[in-house]
MARBA-956479 format. One record per residue (C-alpha): residue in one letter; y, x, z. Coordinates in steps of 0.1 Angstrom, whole numbers, always signed. Example, Ala and Ser with C-alpha at 12.3 -4.5 7.8 and 13.67 -1.06 7.14 Angstrom:
  voke     c2     c1     c3
     A    -45   +123    +78
     S    -11   +137    +71
% end
This chain:
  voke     c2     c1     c3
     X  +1164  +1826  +1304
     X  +1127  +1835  +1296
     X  +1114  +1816  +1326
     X  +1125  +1785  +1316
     X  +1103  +1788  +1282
     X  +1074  +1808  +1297
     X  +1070  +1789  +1333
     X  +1051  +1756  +1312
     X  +1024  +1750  +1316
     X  +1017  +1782  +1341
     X  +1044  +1795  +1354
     X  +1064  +1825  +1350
     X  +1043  +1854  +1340
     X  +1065  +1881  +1327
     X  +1088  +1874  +1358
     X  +1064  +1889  +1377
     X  +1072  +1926  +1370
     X  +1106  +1926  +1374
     X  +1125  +1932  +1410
     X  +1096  +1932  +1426
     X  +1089  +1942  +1461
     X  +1057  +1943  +1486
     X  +1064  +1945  +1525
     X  +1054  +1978  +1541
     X  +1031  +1961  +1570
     X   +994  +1956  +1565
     X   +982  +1927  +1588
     X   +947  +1922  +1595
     X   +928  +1887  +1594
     X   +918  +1893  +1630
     X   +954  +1896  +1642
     X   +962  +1860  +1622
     X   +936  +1845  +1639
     X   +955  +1821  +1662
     X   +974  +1810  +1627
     X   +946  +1794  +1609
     X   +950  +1764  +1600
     X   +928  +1737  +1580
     X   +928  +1741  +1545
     X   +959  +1718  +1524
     X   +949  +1683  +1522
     X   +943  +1671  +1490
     X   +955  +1634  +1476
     X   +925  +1612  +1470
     X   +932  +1610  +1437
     X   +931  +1654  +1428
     X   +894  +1665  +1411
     X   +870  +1671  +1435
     X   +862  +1712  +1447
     X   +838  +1727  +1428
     X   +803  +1735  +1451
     X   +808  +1772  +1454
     X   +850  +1765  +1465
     X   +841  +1737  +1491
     X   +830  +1756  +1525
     X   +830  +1734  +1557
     X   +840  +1764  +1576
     X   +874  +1778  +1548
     X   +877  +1735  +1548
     X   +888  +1738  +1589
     X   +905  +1769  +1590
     X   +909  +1782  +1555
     X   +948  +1783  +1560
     X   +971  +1802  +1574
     X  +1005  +1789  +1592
     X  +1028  +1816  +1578
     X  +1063  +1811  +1582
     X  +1085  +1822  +1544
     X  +1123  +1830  +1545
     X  +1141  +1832  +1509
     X  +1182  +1849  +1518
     X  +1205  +1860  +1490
     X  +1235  +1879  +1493
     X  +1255  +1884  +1465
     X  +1276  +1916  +1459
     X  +1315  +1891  +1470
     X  +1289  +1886  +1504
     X  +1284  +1921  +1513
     X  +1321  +1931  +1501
     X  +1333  +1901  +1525
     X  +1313  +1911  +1556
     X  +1291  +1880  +1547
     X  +1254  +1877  +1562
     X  +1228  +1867  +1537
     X  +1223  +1829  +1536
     X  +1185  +1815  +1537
     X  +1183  +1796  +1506
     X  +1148  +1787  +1515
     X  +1120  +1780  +1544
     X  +1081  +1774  +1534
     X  +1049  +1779  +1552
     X  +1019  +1788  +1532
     X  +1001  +1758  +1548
     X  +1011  +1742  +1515
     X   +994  +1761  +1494
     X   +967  +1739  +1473
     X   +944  +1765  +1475
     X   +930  +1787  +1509
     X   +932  +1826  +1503
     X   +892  +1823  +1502
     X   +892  +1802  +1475
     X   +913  +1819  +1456
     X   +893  +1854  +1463
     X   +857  +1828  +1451
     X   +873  +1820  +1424
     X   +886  +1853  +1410
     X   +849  +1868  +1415
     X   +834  +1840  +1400
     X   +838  +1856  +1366
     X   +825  +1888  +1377
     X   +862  +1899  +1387
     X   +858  +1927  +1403
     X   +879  +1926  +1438
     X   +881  +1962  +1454
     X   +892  +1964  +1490
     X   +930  +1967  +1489
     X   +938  +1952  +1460
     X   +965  +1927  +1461
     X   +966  +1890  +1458
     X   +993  +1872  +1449
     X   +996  +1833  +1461
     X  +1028  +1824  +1434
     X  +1051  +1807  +1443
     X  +1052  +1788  +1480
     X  +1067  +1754  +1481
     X  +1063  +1730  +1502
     X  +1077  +1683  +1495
     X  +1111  +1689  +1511
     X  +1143  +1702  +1483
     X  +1149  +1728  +1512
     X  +1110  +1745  +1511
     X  +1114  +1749  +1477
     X  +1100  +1788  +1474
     X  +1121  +1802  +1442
     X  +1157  +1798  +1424
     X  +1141  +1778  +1398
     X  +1129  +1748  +1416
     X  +1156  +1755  +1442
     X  +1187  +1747  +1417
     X  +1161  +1724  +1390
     X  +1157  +1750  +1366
     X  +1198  +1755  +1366
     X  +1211  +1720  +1366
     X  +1216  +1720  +1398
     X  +1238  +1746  +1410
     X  +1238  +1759  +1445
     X  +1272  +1769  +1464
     X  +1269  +1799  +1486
     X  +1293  +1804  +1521
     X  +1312  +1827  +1494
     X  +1320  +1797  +1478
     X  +1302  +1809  +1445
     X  +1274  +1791  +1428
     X  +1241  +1801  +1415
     X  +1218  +1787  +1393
     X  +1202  +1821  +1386
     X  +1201  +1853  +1398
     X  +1232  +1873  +1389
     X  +1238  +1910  +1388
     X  +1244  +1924  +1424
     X  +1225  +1895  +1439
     X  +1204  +1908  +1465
     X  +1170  +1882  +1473
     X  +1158  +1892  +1507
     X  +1119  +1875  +1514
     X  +1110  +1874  +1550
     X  +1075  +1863  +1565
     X  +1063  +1858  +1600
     X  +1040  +1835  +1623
     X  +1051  +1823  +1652
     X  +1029  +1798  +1676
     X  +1031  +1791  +1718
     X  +1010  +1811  +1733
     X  +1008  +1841  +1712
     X  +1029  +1869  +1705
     X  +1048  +1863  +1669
     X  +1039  +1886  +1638
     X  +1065  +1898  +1618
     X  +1051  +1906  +1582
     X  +1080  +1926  +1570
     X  +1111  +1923  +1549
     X  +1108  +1926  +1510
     X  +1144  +1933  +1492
     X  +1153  +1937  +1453
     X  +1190  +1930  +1445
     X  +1200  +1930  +1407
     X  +1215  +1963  +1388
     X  +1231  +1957  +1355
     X  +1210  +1969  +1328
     X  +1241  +1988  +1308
% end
């Protein structure tokens, strides 16, 4: 596996391009408004923010409170009538950096953001083994297999596997967002 060798020291890379998928909804920041959140507190101990990634404001409601859903089905699932089984729940309140900061930074080198380009967070993980956001941490890079209702077990992804990625924000008081459903199963390359 090529992710196991490439994910050190920055994660998977090339992993990137393959199976995947972007939701067909476009949500504005207006309508996630009621799911800001203050930005992820950092341990004493972390570096200090840079001057130009500290904000007071992106400090208090930087974040967002958006709820992640990993599912798998494998291809014995769907043949058995089997509903996909969530592998995973995060929030993207754990992410270490605020989707401002992360916009800063990138234009901080004279990046050059256009409107609609696309950002990508990695991976979203939060301290418990069940908000682990991806296979990998889920099954400790493969030593840890995981058994499915099926009664297989996966420590990768396996031909046929479908990953189903589901995204929503939900809070009393306001309506819940869905952010769409992202699927890619697995086709055997030969």
């Amino acid at each position: 596996d090529i992710q196991a060798w490439e994910y050190q020291p920055l994660g998977p890379f090339l992993a990137k391009n393959f199976a995947t998928t972007i939701s067909p909804y476009v949500v504005t920041m207006e309508a996630l408004a009621p799911f800001r959140t203050p930005a992820f507190e950092r341990d004493p101990d972390d570096p200090q923010l840079l001057d130009y990634l500290n904000d007071e404001q992106n400090q208090k409601f930087g974040g967002l409170d958006i709820n992640l859903e990993v599912y798998i089905q494998t291809e014995r699932m769907r043949t058995e009538k089997i509903e996909p089984h969530r592998l995973s729940r995060s929030n993207t309140k754990d992410l270490y950096w605020t989707i401002g900061q992360m916009l800063a930074h990138h234009a901080s080198n004279g990046c050059n953001l256009q409107t609609g380009d696309l950002m990508a967070t990695g991976t979203v993980s939060g301290k418990e083994k069940s908000e682990r956001g991806c296979l990998l941490e889920l099954t400790w890079r493969g030593t840890e297999p995981l058994t499915l209702p099926s009664g297989e077990t996966r420590r990768f992804l396996e031909d046929g596997d479908e990953v189903i990625m589901k995204g929503f924000c939900e809070r009393e008081g306001f309506r819940r967002i869905g952010l769409g459903e992202c699927r890619g199963r697995i086709i055997p390359a030969a």
